[in-house]
C-alpha positions as CSV (number, residue, x, y, z in Angstrom):
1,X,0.0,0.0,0.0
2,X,1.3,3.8,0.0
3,X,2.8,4.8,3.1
4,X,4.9,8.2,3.7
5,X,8.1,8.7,2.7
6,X,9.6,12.2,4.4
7,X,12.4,13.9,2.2
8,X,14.7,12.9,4.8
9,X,13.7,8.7,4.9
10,X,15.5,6.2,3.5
11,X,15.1,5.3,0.2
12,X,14.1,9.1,-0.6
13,X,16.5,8.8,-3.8
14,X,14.9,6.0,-5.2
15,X,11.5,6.9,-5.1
16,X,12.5,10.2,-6.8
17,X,14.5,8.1,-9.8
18,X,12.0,6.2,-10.6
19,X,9.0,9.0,-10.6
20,X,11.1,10.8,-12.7
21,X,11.6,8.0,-14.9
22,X,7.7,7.8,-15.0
23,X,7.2,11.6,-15.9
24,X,9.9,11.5,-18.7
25,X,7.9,8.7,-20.4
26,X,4.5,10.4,-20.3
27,X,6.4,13.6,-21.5
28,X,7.4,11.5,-24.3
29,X,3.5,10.2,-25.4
30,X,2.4,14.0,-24.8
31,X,5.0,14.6,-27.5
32,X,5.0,12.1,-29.5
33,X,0.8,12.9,-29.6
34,X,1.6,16.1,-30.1
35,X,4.2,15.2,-33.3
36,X,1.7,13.0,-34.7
37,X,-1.2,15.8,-34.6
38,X,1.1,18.3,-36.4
39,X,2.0,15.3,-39.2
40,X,-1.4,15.0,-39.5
41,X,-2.1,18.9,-39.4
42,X,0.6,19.0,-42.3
43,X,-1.1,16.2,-44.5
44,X,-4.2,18.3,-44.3
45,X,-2.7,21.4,-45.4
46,X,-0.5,19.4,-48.0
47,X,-3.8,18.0,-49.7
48,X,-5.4,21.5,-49.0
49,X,-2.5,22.8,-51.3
50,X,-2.9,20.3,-54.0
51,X,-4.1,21.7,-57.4
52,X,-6.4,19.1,-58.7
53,X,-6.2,21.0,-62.1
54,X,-2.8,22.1,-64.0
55,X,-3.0,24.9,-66.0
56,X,0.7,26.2,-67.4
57,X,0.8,30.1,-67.5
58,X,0.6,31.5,-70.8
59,X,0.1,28.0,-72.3
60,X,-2.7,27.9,-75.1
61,X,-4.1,24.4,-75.5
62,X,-6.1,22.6,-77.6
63,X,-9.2,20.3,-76.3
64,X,-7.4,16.6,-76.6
65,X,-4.3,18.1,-75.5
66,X,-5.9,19.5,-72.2
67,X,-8.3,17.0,-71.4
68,X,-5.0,14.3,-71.7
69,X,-3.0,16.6,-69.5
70,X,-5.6,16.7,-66.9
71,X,-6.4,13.3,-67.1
72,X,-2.7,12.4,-66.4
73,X,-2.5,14.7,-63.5
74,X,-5.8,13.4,-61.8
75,X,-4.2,10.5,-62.2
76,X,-1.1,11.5,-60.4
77,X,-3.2,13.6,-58.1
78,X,-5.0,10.5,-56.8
79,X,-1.8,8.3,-56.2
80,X,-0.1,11.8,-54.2
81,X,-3.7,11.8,-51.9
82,X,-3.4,8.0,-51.4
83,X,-0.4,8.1,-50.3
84,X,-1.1,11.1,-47.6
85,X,-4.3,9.1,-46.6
86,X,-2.1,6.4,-46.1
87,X,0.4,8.5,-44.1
88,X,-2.1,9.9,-42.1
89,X,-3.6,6.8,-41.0
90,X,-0.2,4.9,-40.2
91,X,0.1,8.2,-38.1
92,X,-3.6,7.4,-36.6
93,X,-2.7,4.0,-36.3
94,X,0.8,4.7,-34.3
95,X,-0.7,7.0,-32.3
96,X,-3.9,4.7,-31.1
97,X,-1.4,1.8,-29.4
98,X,-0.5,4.2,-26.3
99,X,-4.8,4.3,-25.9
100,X,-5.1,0.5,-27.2
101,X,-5.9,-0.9,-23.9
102,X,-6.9,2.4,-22.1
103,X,-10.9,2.4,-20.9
104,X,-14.1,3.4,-22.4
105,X,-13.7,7.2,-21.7
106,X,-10.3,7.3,-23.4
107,X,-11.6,5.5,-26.2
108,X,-14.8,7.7,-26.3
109,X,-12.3,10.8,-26.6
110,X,-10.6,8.4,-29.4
111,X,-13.0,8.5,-31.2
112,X,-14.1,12.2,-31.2
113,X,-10.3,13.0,-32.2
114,X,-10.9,10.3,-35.0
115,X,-14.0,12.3,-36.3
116,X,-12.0,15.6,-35.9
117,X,-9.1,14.4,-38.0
118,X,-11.3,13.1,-40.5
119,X,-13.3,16.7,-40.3
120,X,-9.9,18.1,-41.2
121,X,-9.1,15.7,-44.0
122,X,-12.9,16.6,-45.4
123,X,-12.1,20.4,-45.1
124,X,-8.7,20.0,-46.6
125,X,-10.4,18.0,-49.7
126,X,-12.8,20.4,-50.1
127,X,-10.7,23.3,-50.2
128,X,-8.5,21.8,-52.9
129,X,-11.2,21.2,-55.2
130,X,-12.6,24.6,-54.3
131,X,-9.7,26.3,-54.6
132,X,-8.8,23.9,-58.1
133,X,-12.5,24.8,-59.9
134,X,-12.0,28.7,-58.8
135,X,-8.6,28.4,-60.3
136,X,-10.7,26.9,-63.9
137,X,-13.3,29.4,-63.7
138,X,-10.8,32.3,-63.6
139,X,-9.2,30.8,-66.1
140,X,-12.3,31.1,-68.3
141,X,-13.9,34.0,-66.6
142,X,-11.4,36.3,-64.9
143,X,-12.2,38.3,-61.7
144,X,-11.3,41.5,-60.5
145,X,-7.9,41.3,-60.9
146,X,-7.3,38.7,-63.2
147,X,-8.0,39.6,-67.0
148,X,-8.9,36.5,-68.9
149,X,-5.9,35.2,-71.0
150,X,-6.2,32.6,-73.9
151,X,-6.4,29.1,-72.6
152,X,-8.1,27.0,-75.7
153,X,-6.9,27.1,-79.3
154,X,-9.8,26.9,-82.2
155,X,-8.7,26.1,-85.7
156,X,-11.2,27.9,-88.0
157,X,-11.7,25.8,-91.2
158,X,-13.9,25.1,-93.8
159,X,-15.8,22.2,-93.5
160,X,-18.2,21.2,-95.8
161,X,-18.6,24.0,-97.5
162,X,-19.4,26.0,-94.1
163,X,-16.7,27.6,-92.0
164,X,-16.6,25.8,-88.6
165,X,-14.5,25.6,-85.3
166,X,-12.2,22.6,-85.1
167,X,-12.7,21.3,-82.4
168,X,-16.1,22.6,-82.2
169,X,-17.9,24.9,-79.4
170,X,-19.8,21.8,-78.2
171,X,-16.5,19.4,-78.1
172,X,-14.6,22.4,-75.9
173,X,-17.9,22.9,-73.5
174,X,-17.8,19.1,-73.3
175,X,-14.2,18.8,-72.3
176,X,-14.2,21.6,-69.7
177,X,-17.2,19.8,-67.9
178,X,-15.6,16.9,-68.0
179,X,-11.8,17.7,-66.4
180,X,-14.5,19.7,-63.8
181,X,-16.3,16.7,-62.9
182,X,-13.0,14.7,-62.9
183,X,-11.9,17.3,-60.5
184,X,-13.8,16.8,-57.9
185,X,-14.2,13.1,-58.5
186,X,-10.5,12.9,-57.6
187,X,-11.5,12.4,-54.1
188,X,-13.3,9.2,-54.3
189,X,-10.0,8.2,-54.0
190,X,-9.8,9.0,-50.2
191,X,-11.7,7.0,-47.9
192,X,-13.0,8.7,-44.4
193,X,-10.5,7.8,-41.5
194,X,-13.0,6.2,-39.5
195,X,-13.3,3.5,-42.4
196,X,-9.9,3.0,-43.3
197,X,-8.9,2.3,-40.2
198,X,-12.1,0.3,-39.6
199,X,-10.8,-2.0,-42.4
200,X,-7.1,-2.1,-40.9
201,X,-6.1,-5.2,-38.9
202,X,-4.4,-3.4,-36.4
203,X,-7.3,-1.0,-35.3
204,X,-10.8,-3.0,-36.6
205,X,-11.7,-3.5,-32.6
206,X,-11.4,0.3,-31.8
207,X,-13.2,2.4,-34.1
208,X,-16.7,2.1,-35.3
209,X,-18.3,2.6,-38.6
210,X,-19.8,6.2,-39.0
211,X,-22.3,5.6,-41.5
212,X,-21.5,9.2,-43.0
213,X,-21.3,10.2,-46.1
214,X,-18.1,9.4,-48.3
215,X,-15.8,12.9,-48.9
216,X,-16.9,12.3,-52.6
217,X,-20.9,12.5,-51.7
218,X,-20.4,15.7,-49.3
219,X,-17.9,17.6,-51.6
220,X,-20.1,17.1,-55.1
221,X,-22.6,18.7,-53.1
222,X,-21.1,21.4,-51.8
223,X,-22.9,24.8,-52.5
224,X,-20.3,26.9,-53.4
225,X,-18.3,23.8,-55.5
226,X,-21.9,23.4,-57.1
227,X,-21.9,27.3,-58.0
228,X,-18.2,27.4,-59.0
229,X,-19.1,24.6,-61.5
230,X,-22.3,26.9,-62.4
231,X,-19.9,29.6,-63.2
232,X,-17.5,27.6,-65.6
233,X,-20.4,26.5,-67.4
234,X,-22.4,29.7,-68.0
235,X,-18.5,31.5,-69.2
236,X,-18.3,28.3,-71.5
237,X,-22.1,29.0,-72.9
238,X,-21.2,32.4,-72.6
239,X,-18.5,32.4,-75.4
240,X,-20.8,31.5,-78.4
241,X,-22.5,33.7,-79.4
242,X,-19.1,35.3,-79.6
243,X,-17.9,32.8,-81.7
244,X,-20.5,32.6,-83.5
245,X,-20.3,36.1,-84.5
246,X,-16.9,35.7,-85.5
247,X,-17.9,33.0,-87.9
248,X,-19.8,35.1,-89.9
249,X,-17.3,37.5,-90.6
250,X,-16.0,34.7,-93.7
251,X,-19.4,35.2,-94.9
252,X,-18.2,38.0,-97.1
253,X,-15.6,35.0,-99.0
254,X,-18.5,32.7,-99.3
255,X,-18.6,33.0,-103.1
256,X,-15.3,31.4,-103.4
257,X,-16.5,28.1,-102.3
258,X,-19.7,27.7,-102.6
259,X,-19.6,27.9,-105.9
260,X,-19.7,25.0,-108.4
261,X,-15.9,25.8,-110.0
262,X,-16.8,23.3,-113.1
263,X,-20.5,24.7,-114.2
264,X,-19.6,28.0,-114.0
265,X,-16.6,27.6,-116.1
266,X,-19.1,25.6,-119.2
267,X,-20.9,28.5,-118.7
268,X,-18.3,31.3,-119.2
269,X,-16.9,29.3,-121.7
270,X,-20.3,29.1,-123.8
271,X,-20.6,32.8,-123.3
272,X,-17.0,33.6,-125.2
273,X,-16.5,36.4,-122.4
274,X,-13.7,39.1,-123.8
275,X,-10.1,39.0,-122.8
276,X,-10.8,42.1,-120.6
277,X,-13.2,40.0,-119.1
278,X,-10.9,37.1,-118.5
279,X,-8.1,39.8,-116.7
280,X,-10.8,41.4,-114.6
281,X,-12.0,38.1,-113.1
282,X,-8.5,36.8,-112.9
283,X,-7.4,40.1,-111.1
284,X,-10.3,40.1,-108.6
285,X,-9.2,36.8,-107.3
286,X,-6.4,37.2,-107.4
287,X,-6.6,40.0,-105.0
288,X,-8.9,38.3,-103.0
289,X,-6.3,36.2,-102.0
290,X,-4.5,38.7,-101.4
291,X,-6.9,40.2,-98.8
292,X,-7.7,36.7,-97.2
293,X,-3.8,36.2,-96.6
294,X,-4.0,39.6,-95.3
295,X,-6.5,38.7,-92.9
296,X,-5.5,38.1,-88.7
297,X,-4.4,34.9,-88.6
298,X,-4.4,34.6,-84.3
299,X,-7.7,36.2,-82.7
300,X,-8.6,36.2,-79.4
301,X,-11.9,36.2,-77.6
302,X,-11.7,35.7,-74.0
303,X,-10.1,32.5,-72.7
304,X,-9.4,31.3,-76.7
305,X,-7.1,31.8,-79.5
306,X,-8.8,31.3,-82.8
307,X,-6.1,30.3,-85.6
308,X,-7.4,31.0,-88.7
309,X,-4.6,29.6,-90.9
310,X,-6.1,26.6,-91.8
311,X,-9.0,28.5,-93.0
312,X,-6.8,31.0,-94.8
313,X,-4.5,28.6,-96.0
314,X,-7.8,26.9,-98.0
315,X,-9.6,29.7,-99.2
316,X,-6.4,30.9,-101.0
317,X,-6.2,27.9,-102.2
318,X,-9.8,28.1,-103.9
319,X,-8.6,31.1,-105.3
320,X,-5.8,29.8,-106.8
321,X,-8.0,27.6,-108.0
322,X,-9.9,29.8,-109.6
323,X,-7.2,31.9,-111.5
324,X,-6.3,28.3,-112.5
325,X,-9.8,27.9,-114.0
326,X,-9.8,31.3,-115.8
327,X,-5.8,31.1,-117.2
328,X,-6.8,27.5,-118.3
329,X,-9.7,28.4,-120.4
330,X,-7.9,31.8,-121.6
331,X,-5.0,29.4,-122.6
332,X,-7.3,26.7,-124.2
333,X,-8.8,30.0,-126.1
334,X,-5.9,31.2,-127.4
335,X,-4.3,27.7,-128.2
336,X,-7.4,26.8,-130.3
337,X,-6.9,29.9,-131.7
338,X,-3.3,29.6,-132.5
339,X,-3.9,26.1,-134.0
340,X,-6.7,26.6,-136.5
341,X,-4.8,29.4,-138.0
342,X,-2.0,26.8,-138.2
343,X,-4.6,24.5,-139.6
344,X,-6.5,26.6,-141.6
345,X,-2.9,27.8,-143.7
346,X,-1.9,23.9,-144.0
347,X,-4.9,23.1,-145.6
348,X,-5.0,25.9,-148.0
349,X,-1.7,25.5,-148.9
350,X,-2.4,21.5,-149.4
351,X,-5.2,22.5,-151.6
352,X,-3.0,24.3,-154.1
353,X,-0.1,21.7,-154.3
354,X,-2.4,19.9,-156.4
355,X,-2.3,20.2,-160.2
356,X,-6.5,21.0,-160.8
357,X,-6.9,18.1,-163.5
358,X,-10.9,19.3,-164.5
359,X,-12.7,22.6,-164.6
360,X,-14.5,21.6,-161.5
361,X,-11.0,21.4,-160.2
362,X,-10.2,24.4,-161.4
363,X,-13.3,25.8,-160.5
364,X,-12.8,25.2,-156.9
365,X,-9.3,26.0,-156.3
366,X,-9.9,30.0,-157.9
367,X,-12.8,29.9,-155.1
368,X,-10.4,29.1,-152.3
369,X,-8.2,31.7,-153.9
370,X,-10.7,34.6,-154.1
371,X,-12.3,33.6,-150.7
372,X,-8.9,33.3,-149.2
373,X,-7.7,37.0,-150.8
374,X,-11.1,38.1,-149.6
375,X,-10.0,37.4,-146.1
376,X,-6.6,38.5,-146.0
377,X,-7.0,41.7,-143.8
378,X,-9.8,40.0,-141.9
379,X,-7.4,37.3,-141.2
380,X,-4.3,39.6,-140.2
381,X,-6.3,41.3,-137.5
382,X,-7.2,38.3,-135.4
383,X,-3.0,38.2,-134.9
384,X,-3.1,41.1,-132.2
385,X,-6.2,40.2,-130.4
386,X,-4.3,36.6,-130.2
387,X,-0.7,38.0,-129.1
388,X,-2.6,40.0,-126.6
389,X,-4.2,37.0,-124.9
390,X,-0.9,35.6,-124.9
391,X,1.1,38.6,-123.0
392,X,-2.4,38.2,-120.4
393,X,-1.4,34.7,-119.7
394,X,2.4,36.1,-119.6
395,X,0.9,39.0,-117.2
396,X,0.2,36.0,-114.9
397,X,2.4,33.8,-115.0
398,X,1.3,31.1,-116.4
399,X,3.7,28.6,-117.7
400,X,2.4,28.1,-121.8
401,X,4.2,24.8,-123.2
402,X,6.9,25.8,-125.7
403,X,6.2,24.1,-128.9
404,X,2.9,26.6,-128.2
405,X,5.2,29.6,-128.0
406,X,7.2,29.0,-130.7
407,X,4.1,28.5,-133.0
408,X,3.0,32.0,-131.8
409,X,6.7,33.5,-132.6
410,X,6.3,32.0,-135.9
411,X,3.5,33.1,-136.7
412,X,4.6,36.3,-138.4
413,X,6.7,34.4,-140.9
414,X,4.4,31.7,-141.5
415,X,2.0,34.1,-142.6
416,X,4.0,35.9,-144.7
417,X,4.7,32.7,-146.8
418,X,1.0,32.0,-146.8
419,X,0.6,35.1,-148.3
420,X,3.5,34.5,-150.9
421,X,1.7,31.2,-151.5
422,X,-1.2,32.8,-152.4
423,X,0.3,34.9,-154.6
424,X,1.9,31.5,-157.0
425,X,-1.3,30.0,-156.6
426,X,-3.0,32.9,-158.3
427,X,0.0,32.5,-161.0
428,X,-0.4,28.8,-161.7
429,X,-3.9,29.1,-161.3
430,X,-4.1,31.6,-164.7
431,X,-2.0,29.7,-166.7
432,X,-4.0,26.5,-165.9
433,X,-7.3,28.4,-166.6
434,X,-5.4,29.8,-170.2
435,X,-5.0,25.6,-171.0
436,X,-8.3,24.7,-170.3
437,X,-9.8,27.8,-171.8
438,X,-9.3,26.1,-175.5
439,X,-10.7,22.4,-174.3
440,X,-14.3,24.4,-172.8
441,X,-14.4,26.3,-176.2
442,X,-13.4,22.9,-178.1
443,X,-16.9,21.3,-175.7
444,X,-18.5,24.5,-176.3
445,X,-18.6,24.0,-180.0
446,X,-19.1,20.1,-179.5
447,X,-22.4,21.0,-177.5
448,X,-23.8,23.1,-179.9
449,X,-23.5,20.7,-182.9
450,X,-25.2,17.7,-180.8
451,X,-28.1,20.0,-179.9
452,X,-28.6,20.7,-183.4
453,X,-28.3,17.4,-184.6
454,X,-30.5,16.0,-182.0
455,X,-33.2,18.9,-183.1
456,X,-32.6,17.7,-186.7
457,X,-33.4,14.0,-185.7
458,X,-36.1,14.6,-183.6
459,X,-38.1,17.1,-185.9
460,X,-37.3,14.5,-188.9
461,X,-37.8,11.1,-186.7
462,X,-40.2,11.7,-183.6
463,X,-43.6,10.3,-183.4
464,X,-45.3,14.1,-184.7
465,X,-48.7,11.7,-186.4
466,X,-50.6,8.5,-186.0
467,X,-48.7,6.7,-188.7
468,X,-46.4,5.4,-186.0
469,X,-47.8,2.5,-183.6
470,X,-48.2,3.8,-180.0
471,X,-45.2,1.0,-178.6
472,X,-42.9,2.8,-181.4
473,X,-43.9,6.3,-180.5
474,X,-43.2,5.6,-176.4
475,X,-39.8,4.1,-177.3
476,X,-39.0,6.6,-179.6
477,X,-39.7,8.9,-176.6
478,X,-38.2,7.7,-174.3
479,X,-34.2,7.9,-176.5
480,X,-35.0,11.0,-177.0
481,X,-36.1,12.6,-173.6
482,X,-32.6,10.5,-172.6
483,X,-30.3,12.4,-175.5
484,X,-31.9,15.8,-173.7
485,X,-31.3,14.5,-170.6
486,X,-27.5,14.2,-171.4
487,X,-27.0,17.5,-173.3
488,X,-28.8,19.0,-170.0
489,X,-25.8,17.3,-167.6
490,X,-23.3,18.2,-170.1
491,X,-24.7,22.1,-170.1
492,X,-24.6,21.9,-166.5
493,X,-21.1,20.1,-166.3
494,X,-19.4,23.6,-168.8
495,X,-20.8,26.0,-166.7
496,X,-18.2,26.9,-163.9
497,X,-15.9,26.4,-166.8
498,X,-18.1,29.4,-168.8
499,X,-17.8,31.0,-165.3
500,X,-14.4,31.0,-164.5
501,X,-13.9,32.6,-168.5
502,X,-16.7,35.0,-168.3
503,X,-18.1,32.7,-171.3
504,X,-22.3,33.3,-171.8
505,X,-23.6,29.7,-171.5
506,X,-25.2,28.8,-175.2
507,X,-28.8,29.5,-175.0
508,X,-29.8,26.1,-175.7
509,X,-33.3,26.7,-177.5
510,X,-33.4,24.0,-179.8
511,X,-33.1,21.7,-176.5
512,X,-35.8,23.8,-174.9
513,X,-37.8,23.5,-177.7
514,X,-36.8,19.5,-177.8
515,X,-38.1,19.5,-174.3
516,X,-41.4,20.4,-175.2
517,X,-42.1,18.8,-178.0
């Protein structure tokens, strides 16, 4: 039992060891408590301090690229809180042996500094996914001090025929609300105290389930997380009709690509448009494209960056598409052009290499001639016009083959030699019409003694009374009517010969007269 022990007993120094041997080791579990509150203090403000979003300064991203980035950090996010959680409750756990086998009140206060702990872990959650969502939202919004820098990159392009975002309004708005849930989903991944240590070997006898809510179920239903998430919604719905806006304002190039390159072409090319024409349509693309390349290529509109190269880079391309369209046709003009003069000279000049062997021949070769003198000047002033379409296509560039431009340089000469051939055509031409002058009169004469000599015949031999049987008379007829048929083909056969000679045809009465009778 206790007795009393004066200061001056014996055995005073023995008592005094050994109570303070007994104070030094509760000194040591009031420190060692008080060590393992202030690691657990320090988790808390460690996970309070985690970002649960990671957003570089000045770094403009696109949707795919952020949402990965995110992803990857939640991911890393979740194995940093596991490991504090599990930190905290090896701390927890450390801490409960000095109460293991203490009574119910010490366990009772166990238990409330288990709920406090887990309070602090709760509030330390919810102010990192506070403080992460406020972080997004100025991001997107701003606030008073923060102006709202780009944070998203758009690619304008032209899709199907309509200017469009790449990646769309709708895909962005879907990404943002995504990392936002993902956010604050990141702390499912920490259990309440009061269950993990429930589910520990070591402490499953000393601590009761709570049947609270998980951190996940409380947090996602915080008012002001709820509002926060409210707020980055509204700035992403916000945004669109600025976007949208800014769509429009390619409205003004819609003619470019919308429309049909190929049917309008048949149709300029039916309407044989003038070469002044050709340049002015050719010019105003041409300085379209210079305007769209002169257009901003980097706009921003609140928290994104709208790159319009793509778009640029193909609407300049439909107008080089276009020039392309016009410098073709021009070419193809000016080729056909080219190549029927060509044509037209090779076969005038075959026409007169050959020796006319008839009148008929003859006939026709002095109507190329005249036609072909006829048209000389006409001729000569379609060179300009084509030379000019030529220095247009030069104007722009265009890269014409070379057996094309040398016919064009040759042109000048060639012509002159067509001209020369005209000239020894016309020569050869009037000596062959003085050698068949004499055979036309030598047929001339021939012509006339048949239709006298058929007149003679027919007045002495035709059926004129009854005295000849009817089968005679029809036969007799019928050789005659074929003799006048003859002279008729023959009459008609000398008359470009009496044409080309300024020869009046015979008047041929006796085989009028023939005719009738």
């Amino acid at each position: 039992g206790l007795g009393k022990l004066k200061w001056a007993g014996r055995g005073i120094g023995d008592y005094i060891r050994e109570c303070r041997k007994h104070c030094s080791d509760v000194r040591q579990l009031v420190f060692d408590f008080k060590a393992a509150k202030e690691q657990i203090a320090h988790a808390c403000r460690q996970v309070s301090a985690t970002s649960l979003v990671h957003i570089k300064k000045k770094r403009v991203y696109d949707d795919i690229e952020f949402q990965g980035e995110q992803r990857a950090h939640a991911d890393q996010v979740r194995r940093t809180l596991g490991t504090m959680h599990s930190e905290v409750k090896a701390t927890m756990l450390r801490a409960f042996e000095v109460f293991r086998y203490d009574g119910d009140d010490v366990q009772a206060e166990w238990m409330r500094f288990v709920e406090k702990v887990d309070k602090m872990l709760e509030e330390a959650l919810r102010t990192t996914v506070k403080r992460s969502l406020q972080e997004l939202s100025r991001a997107i919004n701003g606030d008073a001090r923060t102006d709202v820098q780009p944070l998203f990159r758009l690619n304008a392009v032209l899709d199907t025929n309509r200017v469009e975002f790449k990646p769309t309004i709708a895909n962005l708005k879907e990404t943002v609300e995504s990392v936002s849930q993902e956010a604050i989903t990141t702390v499912a991944a920490v259990p309440r105290l009061s269950e993990a240590l429930r589910a520990s070997a070591e402490g499953d006898a000393r601590v009761e389930a709570s049947g609270r809510q998980t951190f996940f179920e409380v947090i996602s239903a915080d008012e002001d997380i709820t509002k926060i998430v409210g707020q980055i919604i509204a700035g992403m719905s916000g945004i669109q009709t600025k976007m949208a806006k800014y769509l429009t304002t390619w409205d003004r190039y819609k003619h470019i690509w919308d429309v049909d390159k190929d049917a309008f072409m048949r149709r300029y090319a039916k309407a044989n448009r003038s070469l002044t024409a050709f340049e002015t349509d050719i010019q105003r693309y041409k300085e379209l494209q210079n305007e769209i390349q002169s257009e901003e290529g980097i706009t921003n509109s609140g928290f994104i960056r709208i790159d319009s190269s793509p778009l640029k880079q193909t609407l300049t391309g439909h107008c080089h598409k276009w020039q392309v369209k016009f410098t073709n046709l021009l070419n193809d003009n000016a080729n056909a052009d080219l190549s029927s003069t060509y044509a037209h000279m090779d076969k005038v000049g075959a026409t007169f290499k050959k020796r006319p062997l008839n009148l008929d021949q003859l006939a026709d070769q002095i109507g190329v001639l005249h036609g072909e003198q006829a048209e000389v000047v006409k001729n000569e002033a379609r060179f300009e016009p084509l030379q000019a379409q030529y220095k247009l296509l030069e104007k722009f560039e265009v890269t014409v083959k070379d057996d094309e431009l040398a016919k064009l340089a040759a042109l000048a000469t060639e012509w002159v030699d067509f001209k020369q051939t005209l000239v020894d055509a016309e020569r050869r031409l009037d000596k062959a019409k003085g050698d068949f002058r004499d055979d036309l009169l030598q047929s001339l004469n021939e012509f006339n003694a048949q239709t006298s000599t058929l007149r003679s015949e027919l007045l002495r031999n035709a059926p004129f009374s009854d005295e000849v049987a009817p089968e005679r008379a029809a036969e007799l007829i019928g050789e005659y009517a074929a003799h006048v048929a003859t002279l008729r083909a023959k009459e008609a056969q000398m008359r470009s010969g009496l044409d080309i000679f300024n020869i009046d045809p015979p008047p041929n009465k006796e085989t009028a007269q023939s005719e009738r009778d």
